[in-house]
N, C-alpha and C positions, 0 to 999 in steps of 0.2 A: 796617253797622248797629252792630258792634262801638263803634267809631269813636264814632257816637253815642250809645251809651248811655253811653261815660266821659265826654262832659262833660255827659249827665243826672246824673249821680253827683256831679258836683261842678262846680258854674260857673266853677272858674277853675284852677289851674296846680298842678306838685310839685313836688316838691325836697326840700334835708333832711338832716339826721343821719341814717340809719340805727339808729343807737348810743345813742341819746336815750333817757334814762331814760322811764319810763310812769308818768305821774300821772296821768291815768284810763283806766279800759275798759270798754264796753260789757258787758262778758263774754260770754261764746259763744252764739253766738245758734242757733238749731235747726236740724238739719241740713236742706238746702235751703231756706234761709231767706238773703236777701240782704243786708247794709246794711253798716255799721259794722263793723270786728272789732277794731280799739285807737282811740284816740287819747292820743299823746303830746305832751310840750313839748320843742321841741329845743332843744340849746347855743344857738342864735343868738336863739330865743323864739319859735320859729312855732309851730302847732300841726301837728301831722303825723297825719292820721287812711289809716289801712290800708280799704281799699273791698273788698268782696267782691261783685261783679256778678251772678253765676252761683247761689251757694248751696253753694258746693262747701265753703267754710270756707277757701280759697285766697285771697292778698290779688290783685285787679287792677287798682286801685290807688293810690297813694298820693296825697294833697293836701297840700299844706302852705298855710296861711293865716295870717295875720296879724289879732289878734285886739283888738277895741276899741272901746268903745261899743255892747257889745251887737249888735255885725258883724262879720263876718267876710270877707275880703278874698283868696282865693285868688293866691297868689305863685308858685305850683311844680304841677305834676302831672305824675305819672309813669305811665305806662299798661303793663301788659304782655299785650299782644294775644292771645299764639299760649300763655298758659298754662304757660310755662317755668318762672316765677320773675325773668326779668331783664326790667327795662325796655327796651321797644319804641320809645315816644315819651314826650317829654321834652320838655315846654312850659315856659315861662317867662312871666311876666304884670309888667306894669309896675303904680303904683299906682294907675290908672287901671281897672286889669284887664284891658287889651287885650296880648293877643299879644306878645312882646319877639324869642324863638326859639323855635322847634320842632326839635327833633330828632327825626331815624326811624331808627332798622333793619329796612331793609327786606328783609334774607336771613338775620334775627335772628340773628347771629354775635355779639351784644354789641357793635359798634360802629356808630356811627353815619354811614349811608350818603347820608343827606340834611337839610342843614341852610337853613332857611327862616330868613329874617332880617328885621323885622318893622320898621319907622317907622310910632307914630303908629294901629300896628294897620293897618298896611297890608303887605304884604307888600312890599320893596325890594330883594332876591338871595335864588335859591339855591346852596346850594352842593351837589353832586353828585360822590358818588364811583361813577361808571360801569363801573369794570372790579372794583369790591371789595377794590383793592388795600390799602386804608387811609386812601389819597391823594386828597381830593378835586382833580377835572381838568375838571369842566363848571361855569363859573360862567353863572350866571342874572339880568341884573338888569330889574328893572320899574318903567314907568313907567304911570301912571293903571293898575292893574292888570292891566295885559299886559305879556308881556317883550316888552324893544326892544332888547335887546345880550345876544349869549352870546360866552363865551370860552372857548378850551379850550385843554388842556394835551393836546395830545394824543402825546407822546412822554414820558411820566412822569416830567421833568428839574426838576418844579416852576417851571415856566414857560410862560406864554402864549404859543400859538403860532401860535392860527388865531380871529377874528372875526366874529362876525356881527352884522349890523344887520337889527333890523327892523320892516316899516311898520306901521299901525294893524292892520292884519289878520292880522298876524303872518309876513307872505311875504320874504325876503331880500332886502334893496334893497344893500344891500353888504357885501363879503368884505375880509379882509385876514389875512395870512400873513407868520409872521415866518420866514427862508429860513436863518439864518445861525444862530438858537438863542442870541440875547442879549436876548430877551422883549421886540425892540423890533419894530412893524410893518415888514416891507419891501417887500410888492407887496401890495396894492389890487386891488379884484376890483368889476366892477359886477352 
Protein backbone atom coordinates (compact mmCIF):
# COMPACT_ATOMS: atom_id res chain seq x y z
CA UNK A 1 0.00 0.00 0.00
CA UNK A 2 2.96 1.93 0.92
CA UNK A 3 4.45 1.11 -2.52
CA UNK A 4 1.46 2.88 -3.88
CA UNK A 5 0.91 5.81 -2.36
CA UNK A 6 4.76 7.08 -3.50
CA UNK A 7 3.90 7.03 -7.05
CA UNK A 8 0.32 8.72 -6.01
CA UNK A 9 2.71 11.45 -4.80
CA UNK A 10 4.36 11.72 -7.69
CA UNK A 11 4.12 10.16 -11.36
CA UNK A 12 7.32 9.60 -12.06
CA UNK A 13 11.17 9.04 -10.57
CA UNK A 14 14.21 10.61 -8.06
CA UNK A 15 17.41 11.35 -7.90
CA UNK A 16 19.55 14.46 -7.33
CA UNK A 17 21.77 16.80 -5.52
CA UNK A 18 21.06 16.39 -2.00
CA UNK A 19 23.26 19.59 -1.54
CA UNK A 20 21.24 21.82 -3.99
CA UNK A 21 20.67 25.25 -2.84
CA UNK A 22 16.60 26.05 -2.22
CA UNK A 23 14.87 28.53 -4.46
CA UNK A 24 11.68 27.87 -3.17
CA UNK A 25 9.49 26.26 -0.18
CA UNK A 26 6.38 25.63 0.42
CA UNK A 27 7.00 26.49 4.12
CA UNK A 28 5.85 24.16 6.98
CA UNK A 29 2.76 22.90 6.38
CA UNK A 30 0.59 21.94 9.90
CA UNK A 31 1.44 19.21 11.83
CA UNK A 32 -0.38 16.14 10.32
CA UNK A 33 -0.76 17.56 7.38
CA UNK A 34 0.73 15.86 4.06
CA UNK A 35 2.29 17.18 0.69
CA UNK A 36 5.24 19.35 -0.27
CA UNK A 37 8.00 20.21 2.37
CA UNK A 38 10.80 22.02 -0.16
CA UNK A 39 11.25 22.21 -3.40
CA UNK A 40 14.76 22.97 -4.83
CA UNK A 41 16.74 23.43 -8.24
CA UNK A 42 19.73 21.25 -8.42
CA UNK A 43 23.34 21.57 -9.88
CA UNK A 44 22.30 19.59 -13.03
CA UNK A 45 18.68 21.78 -13.14
CA UNK A 46 16.08 19.27 -12.13
CA UNK A 47 13.61 20.27 -9.58
CA UNK A 48 13.89 18.17 -6.57
CA UNK A 49 10.70 18.47 -4.39
CA UNK A 50 10.97 16.52 -0.62
CA UNK A 51 7.19 14.51 -0.18
CA UNK A 52 6.01 13.97 3.23
CA UNK A 53 3.24 11.05 2.87
CA UNK A 54 2.24 10.50 6.41
CA UNK A 55 2.07 14.19 8.10
CA UNK A 56 4.79 13.46 10.27
CA UNK A 57 6.97 16.65 8.73
CA UNK A 58 9.46 13.62 7.71
CA UNK A 59 10.54 13.73 3.94
CA UNK A 60 9.31 10.06 2.22
CA UNK A 61 10.15 11.12 -0.66
CA UNK A 62 11.98 12.76 -3.05
CA UNK A 63 11.21 13.58 -6.91
CA UNK A 64 13.32 15.03 -9.18
CA UNK A 65 11.73 16.36 -12.56
CA UNK A 66 12.56 18.16 -15.41
CA UNK A 67 10.95 21.23 -15.91
CA UNK A 68 9.41 22.98 -19.37
CA UNK A 69 6.58 24.12 -20.87
CA UNK A 70 4.60 24.46 -18.07
CA UNK A 71 5.21 20.24 -17.43
CA UNK A 72 6.86 18.62 -15.53
CA UNK A 73 8.54 15.31 -16.36
CA UNK A 74 9.54 13.07 -13.50
CA UNK A 75 13.37 11.62 -14.09
CA UNK A 76 14.38 10.37 -10.49
CA UNK A 77 12.33 9.14 -7.27
CA UNK A 78 13.48 8.09 -4.20
CA UNK A 79 11.33 6.44 -1.71
CA UNK A 80 12.07 5.62 1.84
CA UNK A 81 9.71 3.00 3.04
CA UNK A 82 10.47 1.70 6.69
CA UNK A 83 10.89 5.76 7.91
CA UNK A 84 14.64 5.70 8.55
CA UNK A 85 15.69 8.55 6.58
CA UNK A 86 17.69 6.47 3.85
CA UNK A 87 16.31 5.64 0.48
CA UNK A 88 14.73 2.22 0.12
CA UNK A 89 13.91 2.34 -3.63
CA UNK A 90 15.44 4.21 -6.18
CA UNK A 91 13.65 4.59 -9.62
CA UNK A 92 14.92 5.97 -12.63
CA UNK A 93 12.53 7.22 -15.58
CA UNK A 94 13.59 7.77 -19.30
CA UNK A 95 12.20 10.84 -21.32
CA UNK A 96 9.39 9.05 -22.13
CA UNK A 97 8.71 8.48 -18.24
CA UNK A 98 8.76 4.71 -18.42
CA UNK A 99 10.79 2.87 -15.92
CA UNK A 100 14.81 2.76 -16.84
CA UNK A 101 15.92 1.02 -13.12
CA UNK A 102 14.67 0.21 -9.92
CA UNK A 103 16.52 -0.17 -7.05
CA UNK A 104 15.48 -1.92 -3.62
CA UNK A 105 16.69 -2.54 -0.06
CA UNK A 106 15.13 -4.98 0.78
CA UNK A 107 16.79 -5.77 4.66
CA UNK A 108 17.30 -1.78 4.52
CA UNK A 109 21.07 -2.03 5.28
CA UNK A 110 21.50 1.06 2.66
CA UNK A 111 22.43 -1.07 -0.02
CA UNK A 112 20.83 -2.18 -2.75
CA UNK A 113 19.67 -5.80 -2.69
CA UNK A 114 17.76 -5.88 -6.03
CA UNK A 115 18.07 -4.22 -9.24
CA UNK A 116 15.24 -4.41 -12.08
CA UNK A 117 16.54 -3.34 -15.43
CA UNK A 118 14.01 -1.86 -17.65
CA UNK A 119 13.77 -1.84 -22.06
CA UNK A 120 11.23 0.33 -23.43
CA UNK A 121 9.40 0.07 -19.81
CA UNK A 122 9.46 -3.48 -19.74
CA UNK A 123 11.32 -5.10 -17.42
CA UNK A 124 14.45 -7.25 -19.16
CA UNK A 125 16.86 -8.60 -15.89
CA UNK A 126 17.13 -8.72 -12.39
CA UNK A 127 19.75 -8.58 -10.56
CA UNK A 128 19.67 -10.29 -7.08
CA UNK A 129 21.80 -10.19 -4.18
CA UNK A 130 20.47 -13.53 -2.19
CA UNK A 131 22.71 -14.10 0.55
CA UNK A 132 23.31 -9.94 1.35
CA UNK A 133 26.67 -10.29 0.81
CA UNK A 134 26.96 -7.04 -1.22
CA UNK A 135 27.45 -9.22 -4.30
CA UNK A 136 24.67 -9.70 -6.59
CA UNK A 137 24.72 -13.94 -7.51
CA UNK A 138 21.06 -14.50 -8.97
CA UNK A 139 20.68 -13.00 -12.46
CA UNK A 140 17.07 -12.87 -13.90
CA UNK A 141 16.47 -12.18 -17.39
CA UNK A 142 12.80 -11.86 -19.32
CA UNK A 143 11.25 -12.28 -22.17
CA UNK A 144 7.40 -11.16 -23.17
CA UNK A 145 7.45 -10.50 -19.30
CA UNK A 146 8.15 -13.84 -17.80
CA UNK A 147 11.62 -14.99 -16.92
CA UNK A 148 13.21 -17.64 -19.32
CA UNK A 149 16.87 -17.82 -18.16
CA UNK A 150 18.31 -17.42 -14.45
CA UNK A 151 21.91 -17.54 -13.67
CA UNK A 152 23.62 -17.96 -10.68
CA UNK A 153 26.75 -17.30 -9.09
CA UNK A 154 26.50 -19.70 -6.57
CA UNK A 155 30.08 -20.03 -5.02
CA UNK A 156 30.72 -16.11 -4.48
CA UNK A 157 33.94 -16.22 -7.18
CA UNK A 158 31.83 -13.49 -9.41
CA UNK A 159 31.07 -16.08 -11.82
CA UNK A 160 28.45 -18.00 -13.36
CA UNK A 161 28.17 -21.21 -12.37
CA UNK A 162 24.69 -22.90 -12.80
CA UNK A 163 21.66 -22.11 -15.50
CA UNK A 164 18.47 -22.20 -16.04
CA UNK A 165 16.08 -22.20 -18.85
CA UNK A 166 12.65 -21.70 -18.75
CA UNK A 167 9.42 -22.51 -20.76
CA UNK A 168 6.14 -20.30 -21.06
CA UNK A 169 5.00 -21.29 -17.69
CA UNK A 170 7.91 -20.90 -16.09
CA UNK A 171 8.87 -24.79 -15.31
CA UNK A 172 12.73 -25.74 -16.04
CA UNK A 173 13.23 -27.35 -19.49
CA UNK A 174 17.13 -27.10 -19.02
CA UNK A 175 20.06 -27.06 -16.67
CA UNK A 176 23.69 -26.25 -17.27
CA UNK A 177 26.75 -26.13 -14.67
CA UNK A 178 30.03 -24.88 -15.00
CA UNK A 179 32.38 -27.84 -13.15
CA UNK A 180 35.84 -26.42 -13.44
CA UNK A 181 34.95 -22.45 -12.23
CA UNK A 182 36.05 -20.63 -15.59
CA UNK A 183 32.24 -19.17 -15.92
CA UNK A 184 32.16 -21.42 -19.10
CA UNK A 185 29.08 -24.18 -19.24
CA UNK A 186 30.31 -27.75 -18.99
CA UNK A 187 27.48 -30.28 -18.33
CA UNK A 188 23.88 -29.72 -19.60
CA UNK A 189 21.09 -31.05 -17.74
CA UNK A 190 17.53 -31.86 -19.26
Amino acid sequence: MLLALTFLACPTQTGGNPTASITSAPGPLPQGTAGVLTSRVTADGLTQEEVDLDGDAKVDIINYYREGGGSKLLLKKDVDLNRDGRVDVRTSFDEAGLRVVEEMDGDFDGRADVVDHYIQGRRSMTEKDTDFNGSFDLFSYYEGGKVRRKERDSNADSKIDFWEYLDEAGSVIKTGKDNDGDGIMDERGQ
